[in-house]
N, C-alpha and C positions, 0 to 999 in steps of 0.2 A: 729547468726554464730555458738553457740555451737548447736545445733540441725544439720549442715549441715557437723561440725566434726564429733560428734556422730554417726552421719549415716556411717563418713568414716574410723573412726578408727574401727567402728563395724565389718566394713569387714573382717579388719585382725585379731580381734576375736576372728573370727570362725574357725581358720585352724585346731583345735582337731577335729573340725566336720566334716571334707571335706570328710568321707569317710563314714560319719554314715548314716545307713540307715537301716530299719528295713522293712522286713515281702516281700523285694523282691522276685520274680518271678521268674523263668523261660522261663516261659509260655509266659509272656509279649514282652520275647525277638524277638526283628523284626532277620528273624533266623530259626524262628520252621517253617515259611511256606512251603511246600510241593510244589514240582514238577508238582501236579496234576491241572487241568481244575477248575479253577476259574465259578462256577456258577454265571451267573448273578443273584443280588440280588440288592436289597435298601432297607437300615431300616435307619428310620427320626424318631426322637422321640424331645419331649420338656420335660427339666426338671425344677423342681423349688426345692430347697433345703433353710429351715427357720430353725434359730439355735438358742438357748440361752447358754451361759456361764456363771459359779461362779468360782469368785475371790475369794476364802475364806480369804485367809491372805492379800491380797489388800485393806486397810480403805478409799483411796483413789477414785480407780475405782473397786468396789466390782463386775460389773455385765457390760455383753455386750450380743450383739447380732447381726444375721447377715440375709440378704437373700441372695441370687442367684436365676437369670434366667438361663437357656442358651440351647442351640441344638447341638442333637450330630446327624450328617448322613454319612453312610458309601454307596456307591456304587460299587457294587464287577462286572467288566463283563471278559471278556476271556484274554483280554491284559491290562489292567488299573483298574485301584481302586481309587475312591475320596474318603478324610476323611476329615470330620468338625468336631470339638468339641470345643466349645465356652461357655464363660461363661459370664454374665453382675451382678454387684451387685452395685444398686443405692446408697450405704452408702458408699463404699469405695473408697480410695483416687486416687486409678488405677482401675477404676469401670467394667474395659474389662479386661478379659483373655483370650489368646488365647493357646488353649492344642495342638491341630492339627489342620494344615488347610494344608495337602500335597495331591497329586499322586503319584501313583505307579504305574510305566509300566513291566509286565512282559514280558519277552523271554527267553521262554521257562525253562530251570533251573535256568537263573537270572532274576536279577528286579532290576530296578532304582528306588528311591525313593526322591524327590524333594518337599521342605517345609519348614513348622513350624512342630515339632516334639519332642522326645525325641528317643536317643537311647541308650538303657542298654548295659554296660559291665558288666561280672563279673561273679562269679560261686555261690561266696555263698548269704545266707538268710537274712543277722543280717548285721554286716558290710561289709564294701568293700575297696579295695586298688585299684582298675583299672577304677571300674564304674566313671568315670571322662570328659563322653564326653557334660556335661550339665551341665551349673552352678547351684546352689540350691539356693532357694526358700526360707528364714527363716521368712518371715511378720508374719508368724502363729505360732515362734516357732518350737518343736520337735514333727511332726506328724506319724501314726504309716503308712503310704502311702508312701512310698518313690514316687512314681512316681508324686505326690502333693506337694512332694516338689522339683520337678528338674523346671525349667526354659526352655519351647518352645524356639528349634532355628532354625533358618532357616539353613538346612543342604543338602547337594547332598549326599546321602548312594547307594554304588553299592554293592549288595548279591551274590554270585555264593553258589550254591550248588553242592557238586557231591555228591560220592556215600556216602564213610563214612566223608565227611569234609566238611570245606564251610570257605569262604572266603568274607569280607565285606571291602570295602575303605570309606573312608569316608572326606568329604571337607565342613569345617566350613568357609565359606568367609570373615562372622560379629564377633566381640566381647560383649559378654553381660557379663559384672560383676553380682555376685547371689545379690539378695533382700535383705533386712533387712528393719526393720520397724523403723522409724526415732524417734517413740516415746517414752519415759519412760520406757513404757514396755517391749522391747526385746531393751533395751541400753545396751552395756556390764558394765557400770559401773554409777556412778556418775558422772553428767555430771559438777558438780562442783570440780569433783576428779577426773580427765580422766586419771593420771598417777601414782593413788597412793598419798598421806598425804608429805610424802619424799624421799630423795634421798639419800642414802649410796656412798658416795664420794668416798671409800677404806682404807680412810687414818682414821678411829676412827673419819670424821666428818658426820653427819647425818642435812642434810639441809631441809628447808620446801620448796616446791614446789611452784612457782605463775605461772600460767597460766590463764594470765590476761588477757592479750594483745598479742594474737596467732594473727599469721596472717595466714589465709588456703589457698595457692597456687590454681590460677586457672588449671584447667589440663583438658583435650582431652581424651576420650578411642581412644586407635590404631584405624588407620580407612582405611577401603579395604587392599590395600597389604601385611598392616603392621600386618593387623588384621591377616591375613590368615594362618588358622591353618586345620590338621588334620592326618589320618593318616590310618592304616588297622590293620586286627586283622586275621588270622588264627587259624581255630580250628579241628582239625579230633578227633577220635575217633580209641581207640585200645580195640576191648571185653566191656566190662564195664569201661573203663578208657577214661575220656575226656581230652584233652588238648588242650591250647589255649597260643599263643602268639600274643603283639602287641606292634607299637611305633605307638607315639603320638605325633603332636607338637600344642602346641596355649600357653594362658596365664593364668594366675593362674587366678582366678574368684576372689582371694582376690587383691584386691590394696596393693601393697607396697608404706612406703611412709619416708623422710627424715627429721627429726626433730633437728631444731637448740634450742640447749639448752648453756646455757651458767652457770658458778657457779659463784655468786658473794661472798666475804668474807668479802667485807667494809658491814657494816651496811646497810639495813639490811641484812644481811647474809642468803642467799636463791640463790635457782636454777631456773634459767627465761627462761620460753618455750618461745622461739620469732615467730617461724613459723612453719610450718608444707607443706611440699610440696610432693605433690603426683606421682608416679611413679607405671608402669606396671613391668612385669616379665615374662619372656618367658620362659619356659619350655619345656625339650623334655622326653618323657617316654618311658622306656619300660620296658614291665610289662609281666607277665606270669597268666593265669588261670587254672584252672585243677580241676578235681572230680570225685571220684571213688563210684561206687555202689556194695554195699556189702547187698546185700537183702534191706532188709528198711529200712538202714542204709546207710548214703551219708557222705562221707570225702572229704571237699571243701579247695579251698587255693587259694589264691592270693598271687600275689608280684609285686612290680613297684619302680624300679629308678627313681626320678624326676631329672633331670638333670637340674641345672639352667643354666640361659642365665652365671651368674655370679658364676661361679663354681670355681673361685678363690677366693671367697670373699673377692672382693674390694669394693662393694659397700653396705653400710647397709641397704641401703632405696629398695632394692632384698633379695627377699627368697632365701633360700640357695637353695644346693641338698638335696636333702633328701630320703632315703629308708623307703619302708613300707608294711607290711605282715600282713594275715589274715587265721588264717587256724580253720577252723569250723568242730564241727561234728551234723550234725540232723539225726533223726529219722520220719520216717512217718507210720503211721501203715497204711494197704491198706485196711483193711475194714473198719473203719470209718472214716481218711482221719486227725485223730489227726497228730499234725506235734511240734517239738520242736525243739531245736537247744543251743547250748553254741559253742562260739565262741570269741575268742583273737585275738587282734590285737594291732601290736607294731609300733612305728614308729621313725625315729633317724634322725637326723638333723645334716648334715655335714659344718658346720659354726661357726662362733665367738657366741654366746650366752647372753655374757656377754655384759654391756655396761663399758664401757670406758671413761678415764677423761686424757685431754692432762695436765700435770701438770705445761706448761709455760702456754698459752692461757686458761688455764679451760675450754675449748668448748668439750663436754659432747657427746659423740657418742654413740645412741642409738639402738642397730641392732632391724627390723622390726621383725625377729623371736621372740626376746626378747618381745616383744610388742602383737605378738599375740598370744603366750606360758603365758601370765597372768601374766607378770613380772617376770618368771622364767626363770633363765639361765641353766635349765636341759634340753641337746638333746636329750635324749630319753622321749618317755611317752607310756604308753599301757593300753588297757580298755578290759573289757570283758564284754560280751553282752549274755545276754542268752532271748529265745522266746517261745508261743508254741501257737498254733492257736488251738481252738474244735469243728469243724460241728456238731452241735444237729438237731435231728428233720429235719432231710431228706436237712441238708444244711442252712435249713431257718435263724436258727439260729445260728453265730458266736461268739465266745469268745474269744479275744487274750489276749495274755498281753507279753510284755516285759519290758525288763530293762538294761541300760547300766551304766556301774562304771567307772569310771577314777582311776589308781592305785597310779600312783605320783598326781592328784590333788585332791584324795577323794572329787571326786564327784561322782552324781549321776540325773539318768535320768529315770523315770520309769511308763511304758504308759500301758492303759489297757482300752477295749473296749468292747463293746456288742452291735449287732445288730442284727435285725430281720426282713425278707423278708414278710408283710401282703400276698401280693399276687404281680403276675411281674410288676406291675405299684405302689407299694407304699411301703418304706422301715420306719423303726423309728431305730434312734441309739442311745447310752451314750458312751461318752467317757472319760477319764480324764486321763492327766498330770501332775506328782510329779516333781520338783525340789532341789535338792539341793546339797550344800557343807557342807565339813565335817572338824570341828579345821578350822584353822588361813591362811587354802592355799585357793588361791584366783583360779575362774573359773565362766566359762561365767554360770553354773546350779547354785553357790551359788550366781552369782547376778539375776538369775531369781527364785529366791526363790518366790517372789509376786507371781508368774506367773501361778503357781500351780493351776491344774482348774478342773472343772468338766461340760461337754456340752452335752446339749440334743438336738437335731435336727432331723427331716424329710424330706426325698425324695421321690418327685413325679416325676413320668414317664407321656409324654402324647402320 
């Protein structure tokens, strides 16, 4: 039973995270395609990717490993496009991936697009406020791929293009909650400590915690109508200046959830988690994007209202509303294709924070922000992220590194890679992963301290 909490409290966790993302694209975005005659084409290729990992601070699981099969084929002809991308890895516990498996009908300036997919929001490189239309992916931790960590969904995307703008709608039918990995390793905390050693009563009494005897509420993800989310985004362009607006509706990709606590003061004097019941959150957004080029110098920004279902906050076991900003500046030099970025991002939380104690009943109301803010009753929190990628050697060879800080949870996050292209059919990489917290505050990077890794792996193309 605790392994199948762990998984579910881990969801709400992650909400510092929901907007981290590091070394996105542009390019990537379904968006940049052009008005012009689709050449017929088909490229089918097979790949196999084999990986080792070190745990250095791990005594327990020091060392892992991994493979992947899978096929990627694209068919380009004058009115439609099929994409496959698929993965299979015989060790793992969800052994199939599926990246894309959609079509795309063009006419003329627009296209329909219908599938499994991802589709990017957002302006800037480092983090994001808007990119929200795909839950993320955390089984592997904090990778430096954003698009490896979004979650394939089946979606309807409709594109128009005109001259200087373009206009995308978009209908999510299903609900997918993001991933996390059930075991030890990306747990946010001690799974014999899920709520923390004790409990601060208010009153000068400080109680010890039993959660002994939890009961985990059986629960249902929304299903078709209830599920059904989505929304549109507008973007034009003035001289060098881009802008973009959109509203949103679906569900937070975290679980909210109701926990009955009660405070006992006969003997023995402690606080008793009795249940745990799980609940969704429906959300409406609207958010703004925008970036301005000033030579080879980019000014990005984001912004997005989350507007909860429960925007009075009645209920605990719902997210609140919440606002959240990102405003970035990078650099690209254009003859070697160097790239950096520092970039802020803040975010404030319009709800109760605090948990609460009824002082006839003692029954202990715990808000779900509370819970996924790390037991902190502060509604603001803001991180800064800085990046810089290096093409060497005609491309072949890449070097990034990043890193992101949390300012109220002094943490830390900080990734850095190197790879190299032998020739178009066979690549070698190294990558590694730093975690940690800083003092006495608590954060999902100071409980993946373990976590800290260094991977060497290979791709082959066939």
């Amino acid at each position: 039973m605790k392994k199948l909490l762990v998984l579910l409290l881990l969801i709400a966790f992650v909400t510092p995270l929901f907007a981290f993302d590091f070394f996105a694209t542009l390019d990537d975005e379904e968006g940049q395609a052009t008005t012009e005659t689709v050449k017929p084409k088909e490229l089918t290729s097979l790949f196999v990717e084999g990986f080792g990992t070190c745990y250095p601070l791990d005594e327990d699981e020091p060392f892992g490993y991994g493979i992947s099969l899978g096929m990627t084929f694209e068919e380009n002809r004058d009115k439609i496009r099929t994409e496959v991308d698929f993965s299979f890895s015989p060790i793992l516990r969800d052994p199939l991936s599926v990246r894309t498996l959609a079509v795309t009908f063009f006419f003329g300036p627009t296209n329909l697009k219908v599938g499994m997919f991802t589709h990017p929001w957002g302006t800037s490189t480092t983090l994001h406020a808007v990119d929200i239309i795909n839950a993320q992916d955390f089984t592997h931790g904090i990778l430096d791929n954003p698009e490896a960590m979004k979650k394939s969904e089946f979606m309807i995307v409709y594109n128009a293009y005109f001259k200087r703008s373009s206009l995308d709608l978009i209908i999510k039918p299903f609900y997918r909650p993001m991933d996390m990995d059930a075991s030890d390793r990306y747990a946010p905390m001690d799974t014999d400590n899920l709520l923390g050693a004790t409990f601060d009563l208010g009153n000068g009494m400080v109680l010890p915690i039993n959660s002994d005897n939890i009961r985990v509420g059986i629960y249902e993800h929304p299903k078709f109508w209830k599920a059904l989310g989505g929304g549109g985004r507008y973007r034009f362009s003035i001289g060098d200046l881009d802008l973009g607006f959109m509203l949103f509706s679906s569900f937070y990709p975290q679980m909210g959830f109701d926990i009955k606590a009660k405070a006992k003061l006969a003997p023995p004097q402690e606080v008793e988690i009795t249940s745990i019941d799980f609940d969704f959150t429906r959300y409406h957004l609207a958010g703004t994007e925008g970036s301005l080029l000033v030579g080879p110098v980019t000014i990005a920004w984001e912004g997005g209202l989350f507007l909860s279902e429960d925007f009075k906050n009645e209920d605990p076991a719902k997210y609140s509303t919440k606002a959240v900003a990102v405003a970035e500046l990078s650099y690209t030099e254009p003859k070697t294709s160097f790239f950096a970025s520092v970039a802020y991002q803040g975010q404030y939380i319009f709800g109760d924070m605090e948990p609460s104690v009824d002082q006839t009943t003692l029954d202990i109301t715990i808000p779900v922000d509370y819970i996924a803010s790390f037991l902190n009753d502060n509604s603001y929190s803001s991180s800064v992220a800085v990046a810089f990628e290096m093409p060497l050697m005609r491309e072949r060879l890449k070097v990034r590194m990043a890193a992101t800080y949390g300012i109220e949870n002094r943490s830390l996050v900080a990734l850095g890679s190197l790879s190299y292209e032998i020739n178009d059919s066979l690549s070698v990489y190294a990558r590694g992963a730093y975690y940690d917290g800083f003092g006495d505050k608590q954060s999902l990077f100071k409980n993946w301290e373990n976590n800290s890794s260094i991977t060497i792996g290979m791709n082959a193309w066939f």
